[in-house]
C-alpha positions as CSV (number, residue, x, y, z in Angstrom):
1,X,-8.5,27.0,-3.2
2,X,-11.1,26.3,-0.5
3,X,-13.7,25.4,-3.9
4,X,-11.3,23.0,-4.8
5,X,-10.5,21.0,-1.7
6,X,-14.3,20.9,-1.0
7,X,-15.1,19.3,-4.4
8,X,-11.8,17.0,-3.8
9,X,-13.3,16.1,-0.8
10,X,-17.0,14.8,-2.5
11,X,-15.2,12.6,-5.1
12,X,-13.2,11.1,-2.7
13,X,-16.1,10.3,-0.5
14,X,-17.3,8.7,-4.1
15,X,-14.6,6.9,-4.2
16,X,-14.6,5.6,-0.5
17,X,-17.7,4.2,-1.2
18,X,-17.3,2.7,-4.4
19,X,-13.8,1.3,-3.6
20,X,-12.9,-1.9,-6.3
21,X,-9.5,-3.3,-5.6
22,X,-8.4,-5.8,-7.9
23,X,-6.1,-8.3,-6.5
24,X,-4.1,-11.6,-8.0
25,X,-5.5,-14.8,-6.5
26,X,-2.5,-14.9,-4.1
27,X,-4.8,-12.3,-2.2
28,X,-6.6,-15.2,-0.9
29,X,-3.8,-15.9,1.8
30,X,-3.9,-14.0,5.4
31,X,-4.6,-10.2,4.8
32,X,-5.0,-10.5,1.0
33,X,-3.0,-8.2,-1.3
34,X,-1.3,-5.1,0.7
35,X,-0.9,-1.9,-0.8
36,X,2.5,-0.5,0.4
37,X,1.7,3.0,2.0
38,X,3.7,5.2,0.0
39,X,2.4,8.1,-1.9
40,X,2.8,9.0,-5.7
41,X,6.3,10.2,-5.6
42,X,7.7,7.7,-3.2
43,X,6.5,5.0,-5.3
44,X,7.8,6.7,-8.6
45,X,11.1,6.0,-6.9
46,X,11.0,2.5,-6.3
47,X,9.4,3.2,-2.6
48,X,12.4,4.6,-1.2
49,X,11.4,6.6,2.1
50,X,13.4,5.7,5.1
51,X,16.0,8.0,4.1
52,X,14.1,10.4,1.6
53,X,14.1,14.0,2.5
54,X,12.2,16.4,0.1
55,X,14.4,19.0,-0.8
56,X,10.8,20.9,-1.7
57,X,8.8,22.6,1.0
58,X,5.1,21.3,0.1
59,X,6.0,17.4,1.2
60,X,4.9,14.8,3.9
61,X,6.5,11.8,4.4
62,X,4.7,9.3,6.3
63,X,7.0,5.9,6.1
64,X,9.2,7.9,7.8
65,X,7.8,10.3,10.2
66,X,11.3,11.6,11.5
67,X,12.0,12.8,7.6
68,X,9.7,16.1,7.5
69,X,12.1,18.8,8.6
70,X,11.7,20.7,5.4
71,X,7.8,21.1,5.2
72,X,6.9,24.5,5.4
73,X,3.6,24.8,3.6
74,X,0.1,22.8,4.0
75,X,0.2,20.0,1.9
76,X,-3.5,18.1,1.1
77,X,-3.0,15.2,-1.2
78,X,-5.4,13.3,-3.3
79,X,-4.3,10.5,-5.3
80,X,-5.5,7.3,-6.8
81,X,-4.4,4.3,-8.8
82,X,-5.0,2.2,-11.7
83,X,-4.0,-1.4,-12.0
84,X,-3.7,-3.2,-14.7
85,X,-2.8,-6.9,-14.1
86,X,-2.2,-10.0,-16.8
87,X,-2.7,-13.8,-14.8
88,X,-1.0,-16.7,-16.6
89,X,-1.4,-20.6,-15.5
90,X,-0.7,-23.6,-16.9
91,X,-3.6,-24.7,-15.7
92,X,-5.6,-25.1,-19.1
93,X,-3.3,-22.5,-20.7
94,X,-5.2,-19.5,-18.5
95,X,-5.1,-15.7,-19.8
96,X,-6.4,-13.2,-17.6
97,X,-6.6,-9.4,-17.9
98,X,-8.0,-7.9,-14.8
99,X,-8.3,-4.2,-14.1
100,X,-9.4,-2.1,-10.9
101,X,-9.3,1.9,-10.1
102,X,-9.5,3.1,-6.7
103,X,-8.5,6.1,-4.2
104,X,-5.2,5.0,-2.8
105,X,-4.1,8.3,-0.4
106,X,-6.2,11.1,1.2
107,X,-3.5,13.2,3.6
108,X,-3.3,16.3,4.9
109,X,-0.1,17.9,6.7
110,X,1.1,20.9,7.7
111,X,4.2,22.6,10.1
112,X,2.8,23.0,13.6
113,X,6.3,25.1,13.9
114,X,9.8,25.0,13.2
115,X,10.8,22.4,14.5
116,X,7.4,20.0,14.6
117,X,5.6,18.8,11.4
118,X,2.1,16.9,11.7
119,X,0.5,15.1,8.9
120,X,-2.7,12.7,9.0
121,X,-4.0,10.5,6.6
122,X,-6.3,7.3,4.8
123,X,-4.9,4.4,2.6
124,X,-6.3,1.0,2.0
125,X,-3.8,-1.4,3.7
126,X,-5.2,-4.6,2.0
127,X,-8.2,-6.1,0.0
128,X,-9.6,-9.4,-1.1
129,X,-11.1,-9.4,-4.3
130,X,-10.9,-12.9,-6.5
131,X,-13.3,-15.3,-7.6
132,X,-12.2,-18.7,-8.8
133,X,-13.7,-22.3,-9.6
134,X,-12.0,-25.4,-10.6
135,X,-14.2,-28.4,-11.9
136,X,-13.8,-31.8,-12.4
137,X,-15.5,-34.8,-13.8
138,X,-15.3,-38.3,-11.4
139,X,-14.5,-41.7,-12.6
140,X,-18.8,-41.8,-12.4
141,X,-19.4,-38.9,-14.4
142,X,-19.9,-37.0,-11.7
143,X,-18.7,-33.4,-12.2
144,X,-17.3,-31.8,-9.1
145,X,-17.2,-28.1,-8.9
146,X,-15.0,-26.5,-6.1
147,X,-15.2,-22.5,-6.0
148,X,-12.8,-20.2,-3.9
149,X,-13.8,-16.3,-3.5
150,X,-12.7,-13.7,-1.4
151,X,-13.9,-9.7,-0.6
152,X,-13.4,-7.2,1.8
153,X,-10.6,-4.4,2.5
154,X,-8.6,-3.7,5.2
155,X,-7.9,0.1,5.6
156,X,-5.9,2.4,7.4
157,X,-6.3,5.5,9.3
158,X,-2.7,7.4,10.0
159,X,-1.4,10.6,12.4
160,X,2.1,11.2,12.4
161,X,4.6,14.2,14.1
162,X,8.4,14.6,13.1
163,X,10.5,16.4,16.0
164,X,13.7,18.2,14.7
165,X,16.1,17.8,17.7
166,X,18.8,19.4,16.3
167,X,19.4,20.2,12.1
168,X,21.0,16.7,11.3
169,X,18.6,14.6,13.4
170,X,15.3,14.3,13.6
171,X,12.5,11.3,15.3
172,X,9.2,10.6,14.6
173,X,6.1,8.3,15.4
174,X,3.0,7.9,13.5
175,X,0.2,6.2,15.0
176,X,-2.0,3.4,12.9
177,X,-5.2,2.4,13.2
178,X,-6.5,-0.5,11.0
179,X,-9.9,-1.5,10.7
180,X,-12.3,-3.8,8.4
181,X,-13.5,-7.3,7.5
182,X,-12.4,-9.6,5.3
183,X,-14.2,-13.2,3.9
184,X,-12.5,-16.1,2.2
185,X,-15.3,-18.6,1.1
186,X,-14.5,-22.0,-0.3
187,X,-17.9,-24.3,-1.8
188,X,-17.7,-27.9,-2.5
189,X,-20.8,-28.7,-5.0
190,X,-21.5,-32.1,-7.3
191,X,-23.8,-32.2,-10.2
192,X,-25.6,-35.3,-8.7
193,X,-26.2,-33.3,-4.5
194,X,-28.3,-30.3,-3.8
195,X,-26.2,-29.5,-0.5
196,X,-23.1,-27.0,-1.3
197,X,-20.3,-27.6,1.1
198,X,-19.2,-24.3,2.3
199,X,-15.9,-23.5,4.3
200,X,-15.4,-19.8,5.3
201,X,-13.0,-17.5,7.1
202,X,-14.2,-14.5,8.5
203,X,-11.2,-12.3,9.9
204,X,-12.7,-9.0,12.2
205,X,-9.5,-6.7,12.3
206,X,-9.7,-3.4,15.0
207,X,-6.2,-2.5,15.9
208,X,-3.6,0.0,16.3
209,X,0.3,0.1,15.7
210,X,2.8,2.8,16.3
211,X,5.8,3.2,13.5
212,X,8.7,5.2,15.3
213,X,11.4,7.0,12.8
214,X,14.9,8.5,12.8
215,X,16.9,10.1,10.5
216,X,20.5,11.8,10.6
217,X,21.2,14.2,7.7
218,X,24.5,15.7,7.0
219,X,25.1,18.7,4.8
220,X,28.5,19.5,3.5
221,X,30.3,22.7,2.4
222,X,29.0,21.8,-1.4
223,X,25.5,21.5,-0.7
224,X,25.8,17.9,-1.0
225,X,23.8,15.9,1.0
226,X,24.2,12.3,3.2
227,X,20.9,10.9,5.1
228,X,20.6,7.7,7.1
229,X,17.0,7.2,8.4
230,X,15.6,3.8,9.9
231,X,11.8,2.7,10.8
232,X,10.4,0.2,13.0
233,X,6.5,-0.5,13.1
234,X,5.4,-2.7,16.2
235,X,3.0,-2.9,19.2
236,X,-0.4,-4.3,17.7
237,X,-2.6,-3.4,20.6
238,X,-6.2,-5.4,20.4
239,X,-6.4,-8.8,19.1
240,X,-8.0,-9.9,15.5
241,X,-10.6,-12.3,15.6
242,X,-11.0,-14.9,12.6
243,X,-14.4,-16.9,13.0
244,X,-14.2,-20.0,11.1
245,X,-17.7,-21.7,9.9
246,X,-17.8,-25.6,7.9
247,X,-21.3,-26.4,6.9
248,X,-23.5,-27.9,4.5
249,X,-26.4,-25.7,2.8
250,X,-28.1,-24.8,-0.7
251,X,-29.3,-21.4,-2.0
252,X,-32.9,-20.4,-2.5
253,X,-34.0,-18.7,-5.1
254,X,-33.4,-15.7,-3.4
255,X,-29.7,-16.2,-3.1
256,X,-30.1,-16.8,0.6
257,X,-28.6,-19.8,2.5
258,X,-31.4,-22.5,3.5
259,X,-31.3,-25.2,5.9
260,X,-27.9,-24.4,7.2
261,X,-26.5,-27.3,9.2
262,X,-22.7,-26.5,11.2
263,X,-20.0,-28.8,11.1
264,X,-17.2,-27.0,12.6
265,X,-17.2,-23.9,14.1
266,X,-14.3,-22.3,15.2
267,X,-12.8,-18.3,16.7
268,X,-9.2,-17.4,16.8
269,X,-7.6,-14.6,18.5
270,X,-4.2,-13.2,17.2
271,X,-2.5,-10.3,18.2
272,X,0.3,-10.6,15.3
273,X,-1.9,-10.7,12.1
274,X,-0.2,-7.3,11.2
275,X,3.5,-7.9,11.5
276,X,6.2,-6.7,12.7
277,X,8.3,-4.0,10.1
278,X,11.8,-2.6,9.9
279,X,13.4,-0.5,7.4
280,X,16.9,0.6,7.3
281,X,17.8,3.0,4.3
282,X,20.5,5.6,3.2
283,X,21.0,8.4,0.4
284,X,23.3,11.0,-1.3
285,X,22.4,14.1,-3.4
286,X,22.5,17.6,-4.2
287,X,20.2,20.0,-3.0
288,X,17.0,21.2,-5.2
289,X,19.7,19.0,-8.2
290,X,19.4,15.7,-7.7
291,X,19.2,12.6,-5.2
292,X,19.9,8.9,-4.8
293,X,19.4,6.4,-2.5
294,X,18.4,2.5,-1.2
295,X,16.8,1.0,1.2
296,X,16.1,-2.7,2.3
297,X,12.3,-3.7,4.5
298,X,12.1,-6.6,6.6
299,X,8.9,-8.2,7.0
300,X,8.5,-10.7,10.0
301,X,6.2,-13.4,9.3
302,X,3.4,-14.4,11.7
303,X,0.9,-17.6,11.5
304,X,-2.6,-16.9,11.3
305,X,-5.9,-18.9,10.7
306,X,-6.9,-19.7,7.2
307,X,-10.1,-22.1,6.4
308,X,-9.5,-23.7,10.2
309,X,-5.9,-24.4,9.7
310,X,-2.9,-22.9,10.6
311,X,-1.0,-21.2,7.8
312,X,2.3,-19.7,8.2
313,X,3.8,-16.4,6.4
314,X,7.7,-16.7,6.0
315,X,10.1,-13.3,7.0
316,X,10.4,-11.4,3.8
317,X,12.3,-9.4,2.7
318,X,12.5,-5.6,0.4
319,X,15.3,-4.1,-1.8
320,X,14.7,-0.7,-3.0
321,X,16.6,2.2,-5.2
322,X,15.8,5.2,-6.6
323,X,16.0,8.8,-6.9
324,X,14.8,11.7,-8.5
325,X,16.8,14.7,-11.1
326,X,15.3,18.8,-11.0
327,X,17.2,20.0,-14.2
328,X,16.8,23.9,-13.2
329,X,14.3,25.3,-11.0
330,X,14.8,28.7,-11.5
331,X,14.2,28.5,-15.4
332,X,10.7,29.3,-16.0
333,X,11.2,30.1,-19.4
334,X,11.1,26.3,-19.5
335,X,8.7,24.1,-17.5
336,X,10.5,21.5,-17.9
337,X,13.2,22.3,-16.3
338,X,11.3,22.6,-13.4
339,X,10.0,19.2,-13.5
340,X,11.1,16.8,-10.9
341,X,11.8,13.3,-12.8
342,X,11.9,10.3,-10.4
343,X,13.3,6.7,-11.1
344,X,13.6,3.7,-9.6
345,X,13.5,-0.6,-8.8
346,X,13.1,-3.0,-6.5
347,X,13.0,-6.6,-5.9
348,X,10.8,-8.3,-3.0
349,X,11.5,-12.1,-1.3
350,X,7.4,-12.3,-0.3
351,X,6.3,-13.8,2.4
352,X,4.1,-16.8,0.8
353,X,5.5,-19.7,-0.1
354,X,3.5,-22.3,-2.0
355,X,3.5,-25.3,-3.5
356,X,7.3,-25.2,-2.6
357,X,7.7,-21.8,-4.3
358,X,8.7,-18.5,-3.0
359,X,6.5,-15.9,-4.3
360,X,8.5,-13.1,-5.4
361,X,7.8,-10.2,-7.5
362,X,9.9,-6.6,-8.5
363,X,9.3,-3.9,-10.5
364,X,10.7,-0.9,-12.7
365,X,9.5,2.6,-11.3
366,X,9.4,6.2,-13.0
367,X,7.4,9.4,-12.5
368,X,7.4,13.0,-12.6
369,X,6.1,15.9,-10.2
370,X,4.7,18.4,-12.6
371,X,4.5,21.9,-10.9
372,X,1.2,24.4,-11.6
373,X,2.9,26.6,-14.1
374,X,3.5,30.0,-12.2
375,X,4.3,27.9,-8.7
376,X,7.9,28.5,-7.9
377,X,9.9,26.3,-5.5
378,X,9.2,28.0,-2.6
379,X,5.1,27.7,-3.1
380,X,4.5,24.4,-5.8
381,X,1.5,22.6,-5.9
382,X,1.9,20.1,-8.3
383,X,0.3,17.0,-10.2
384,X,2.4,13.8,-9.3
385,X,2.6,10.5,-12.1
386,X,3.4,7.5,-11.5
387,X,4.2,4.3,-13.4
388,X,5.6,0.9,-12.0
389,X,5.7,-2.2,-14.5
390,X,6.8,-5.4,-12.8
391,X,5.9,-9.3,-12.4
392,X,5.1,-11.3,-9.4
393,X,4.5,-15.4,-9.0
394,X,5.5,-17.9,-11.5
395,X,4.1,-20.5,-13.9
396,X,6.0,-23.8,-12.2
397,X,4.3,-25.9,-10.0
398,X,0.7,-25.2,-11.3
399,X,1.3,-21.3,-9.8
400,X,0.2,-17.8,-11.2
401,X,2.5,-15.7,-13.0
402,X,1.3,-11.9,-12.5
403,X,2.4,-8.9,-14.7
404,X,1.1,-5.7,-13.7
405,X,1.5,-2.1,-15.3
406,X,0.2,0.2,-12.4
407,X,-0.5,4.1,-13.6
408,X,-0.7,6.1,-10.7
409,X,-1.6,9.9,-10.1
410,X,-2.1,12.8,-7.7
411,X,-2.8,16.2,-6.8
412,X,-0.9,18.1,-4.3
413,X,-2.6,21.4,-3.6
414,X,0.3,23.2,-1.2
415,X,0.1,27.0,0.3
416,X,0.9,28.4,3.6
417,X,-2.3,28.5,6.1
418,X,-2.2,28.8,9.8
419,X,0.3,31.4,9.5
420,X,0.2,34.7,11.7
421,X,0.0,38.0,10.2
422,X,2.8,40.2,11.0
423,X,1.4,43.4,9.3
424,X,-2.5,44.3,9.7
């Protein structure tokens, strides 16, 4: 086991190093694209976590830190995604097929004791990765060429503790702490000038959050099962600085800037770049059988600084359901019966609006958790998959339409460490 984590640990280092997120071009507004933190099995299930409660022992849920009464073994996850996204545009009939692989979850969590669960953890929160350039030719025959591209990612550094008050209720905060830079750069060029007029956005982000939880659970005679949990995620505590630079230049032949001369300089400070979050959800089910449930995210939107003018995000909004089925976890004559199949949907109001368009997206989920073949329910590691085809944006007014197919996977290594030995 320890081979295994310590070789886990060098590819993702790899992969933290060699990150490529691929994002639409609506990644060029604010934070670019975020990636919702929600690990394999939560996203197989339409990201349903404000009321989820694993019925297995070997699970952390973050989005909810309240939710993690039943971990009783040490979970370390490793998990990364696949995107695969088609672009249409009107805009001389535009195809695009863009895909990107990257590490989307490093955690680690484990029961500090009955009734307190800790669990810490990396995602990327958001990225900015497009390159576009739109030309056109002047009455004169001038051609004018005007390029937008964007980089960077935002990531995310997580510690969270559940607190189990008494069995049907439980609280608990997780602490965030995002950090990185991201660049929007928009060049103005004519085939008849040498100078390049250049407008970028540099946005310095160093800032924490807390995300507090709570969650009731009820368990009846039957073994059924009714939760309520509910989220908020507020207190941004340092600002965000966005440094904004207009000025005319050329490249050498180096690829360097030369004779750089500033038109505009500018440096905001916002403390609400990362907004404001809610989450209220509920869910019914049977124990280690079966479980349903929905959930609906609020989003409050916040005005920030793009290429020196104010742009506002609007309040959005998240409808969620899913759930997952365990045939029979006590048949291991057949494995697949022991597989936990997940399912799920949801539909999101986004917080752009453009061109007098709302840009909206939602998405079909499915998965399974596939246990190592001699685990048993009381010690499963297991190999999550994860699959979520959807579409985002539209065609009208001279807009994007995005269709994505997202493959997702990861490996939950789970056993009991820490423990005390009660016979020597």
């Amino acid at each position: 086991m320890k081979k295994i984590i310590g070789l886990s640990f060098l590819t993702a280092g790899f992969f933290l190093h060699a990150q490529n997120i691929g994002n639409s071009p609506y990644a060029a507004f604010g934070l670019g694209e975020t990636q919702y933190d929600k690990n394999v099995e939560i996203s197989a299930m339409g990201g349903i976590s404000t009321a989820y409660i694993s019925d297995i022992n070997n699970s952390f849920n973050f989005e909810n830190p309240a939710n993690n009464k039943n971990l009783e073994l040490t979970s370390f996850k490793l998990e990364a995604i696949n995107e695969n996204n088609f672009f249409k545009s009107n805009y001389n009939n535009s195809d695009i097929t863009k895909h990107s692989t990257y590490l989307s979850n490093i955690s680690l969590a484990f029961p500090l004791s009955q009734k307190v669960k800790f669990g810490i953890g990396y995602q990327p929160y958001s990225s900015k990765r497009y390159n576009m350039v739109i030309s056109n030719t002047l009455s004169d025959g001038t051609i004018q060429a005007q390029s937008f591209r964007g980089e960077g990612t935002l990531n995310t550094l997580k510690a969270a503790v559940s607190y189990t008050i008494i069995p049907e209720f439980s609280l608990g905060l997780r602490a965030n702490y995002y950090f990185g830079n991201l660049f929007d750069i928009n060049e103005l060029t004519y085939s008849n000038a040498e100078l390049i007029n250049g407008y970028e956005t540099k946005t310095i982000v160093k800032n924490f959050n807390f995300t507090l939880g709570a969650n009731y659970q009820k368990t009846f005679w039957n073994d059924r099962k009714l939760t309520i949990g509910a989220t908020t995620t507020l207190g941004n505590t340092n600002d965000m600085k966005s440094e904004y630079l207009n000025s005319t230049y050329f490249y050498n032949s180096k690829g360097d800037k030369s004779y750089e001369s500033i038109i505009e300089q500018k440096v905001d400070q916002s403390k609400n770049l990362i907004p404001m979050e809610m989450s209220l959800g509920a869910g019914y089910g049977h124990a280690n059988k079966w479980f349903v449930g929905s959930q609906m995210d609020f989003k409050k939107g916040e005005q920030i600084l793009f290429y020196g003018k104010p742009f506002a995000y609007q309040d959005s909004y998240r409808f969620a359901a899913g759930g997952w089925i365990l045939p029979n976890y006590n048949n291991f004559r057949n494995y697949l019966s022991r597989v936990i199949y997940r399912f799920g949907a949801y539909y999101e109001k986004g917080n752009l609006r453009i061109n007098d368009k709302n840009i909206n997206s939602f998405a079909i989920t499915a998965g399974a958790s596939l246990p190592f073949k001699n685990n048993s329910i009381n010690k499963m590691s297991s190999i999550d998959l994860g699959l979520e085809i959807g579409k985002r944006g539209t065609v009208q007014n001279e807009l994007v339409s995005q269709t994505f197919v997202n493959l997702k996977i990861g490996i939950n290594f789970a056993d009991k460490w820490f423990g005390k030995k009660l016979y020597y």
